[in-house]
N, C-alpha and C positions, 0 to 999 in steps of 0.2 A: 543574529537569529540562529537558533539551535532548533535541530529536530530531532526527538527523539522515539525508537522506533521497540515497540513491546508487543506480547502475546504471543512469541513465534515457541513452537515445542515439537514432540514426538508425538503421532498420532494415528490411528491404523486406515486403511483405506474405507471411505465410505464417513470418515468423521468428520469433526469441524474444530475451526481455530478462527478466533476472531485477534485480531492485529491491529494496533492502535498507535497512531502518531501523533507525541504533543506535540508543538512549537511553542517555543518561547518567545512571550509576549504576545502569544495571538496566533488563529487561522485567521483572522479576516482579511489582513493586509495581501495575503495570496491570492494572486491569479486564479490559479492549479495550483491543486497539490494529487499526488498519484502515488500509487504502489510498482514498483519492480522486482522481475524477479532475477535471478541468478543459479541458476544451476553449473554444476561443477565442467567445466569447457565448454560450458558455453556465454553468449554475451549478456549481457544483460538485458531484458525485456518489458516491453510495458506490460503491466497483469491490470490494472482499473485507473483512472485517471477522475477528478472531481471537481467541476469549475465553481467561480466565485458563485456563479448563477444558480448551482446546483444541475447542471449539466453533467452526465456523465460518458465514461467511454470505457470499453472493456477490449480485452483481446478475447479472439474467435474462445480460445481453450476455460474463458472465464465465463460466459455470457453463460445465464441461466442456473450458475453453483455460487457465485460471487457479487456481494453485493458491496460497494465502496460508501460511506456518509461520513457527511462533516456534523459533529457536535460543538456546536456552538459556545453551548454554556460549562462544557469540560476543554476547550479550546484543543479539540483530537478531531482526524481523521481517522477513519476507523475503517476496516475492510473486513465484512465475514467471509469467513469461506466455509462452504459446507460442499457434503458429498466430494470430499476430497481424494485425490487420486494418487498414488506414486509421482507423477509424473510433472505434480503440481511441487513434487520435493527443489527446495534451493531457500537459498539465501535472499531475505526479501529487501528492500529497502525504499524508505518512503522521502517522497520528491516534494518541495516544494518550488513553486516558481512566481516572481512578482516580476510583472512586465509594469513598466511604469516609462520613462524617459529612458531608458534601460531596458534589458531585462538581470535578472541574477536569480540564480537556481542555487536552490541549496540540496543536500544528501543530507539523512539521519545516518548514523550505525546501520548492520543488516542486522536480521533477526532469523535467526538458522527454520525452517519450515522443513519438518521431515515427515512424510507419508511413507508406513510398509506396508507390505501388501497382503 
């Protein structure tokens, strides 16, 4: 399983970037799939999370700018972000996770997210 992670660019405060993860051979077989983010010293974070259920979860700084969906029929998870801020600047990176008998998580590449102000 590959994931592949697109849409990340330069952008001024107050715009939008939407962000789109394929997998290969499929979302369906996911648990979760989510976005992170990564800003330069710091850890990596969760920014939206999307269940098989269509369930969703956001951290505090996303809820109300940021919306996460799973497209089905383009086999992406997709995350818009609008009214974007500096602070939302970092390296993103999209999660997949299949719990089954197991579980095993996959990383895509990041995709650089830069907001100036």
């Amino acid at each position: 399983v590959q994931l592949q992670a697109s849409g990340g660019g330069l952008v001024r405060s107050g715009g939008s970037l939407r962000l789109s993860c394929a997998a290969s051979g499929g979302i369906s077989s996911f648990t979760a799939m989510g976005w992170y983010r990564q800003a330069p010293g710091n850890q990596r974070e969760l920014v939206a999370l999307i269940y098989r259920s269509g369930a969703t979860n956001y951290a505090d700084s996303a809820k109300g700018r940021f919306t996460i969906s799973r497209d089905n029929a383009k086999n992406t998870v997709d995350l818009q972000m609008d009214s974007l801020k500096p602070e939302d600047t970092g390296v993103y990176y999209c999660k997949g996770v299949i719990v089954a008998i197991d579980s095993r998580v996959y990383w895509g590449q990041g995709t650089q997210v830069t907001v100036s102000s």
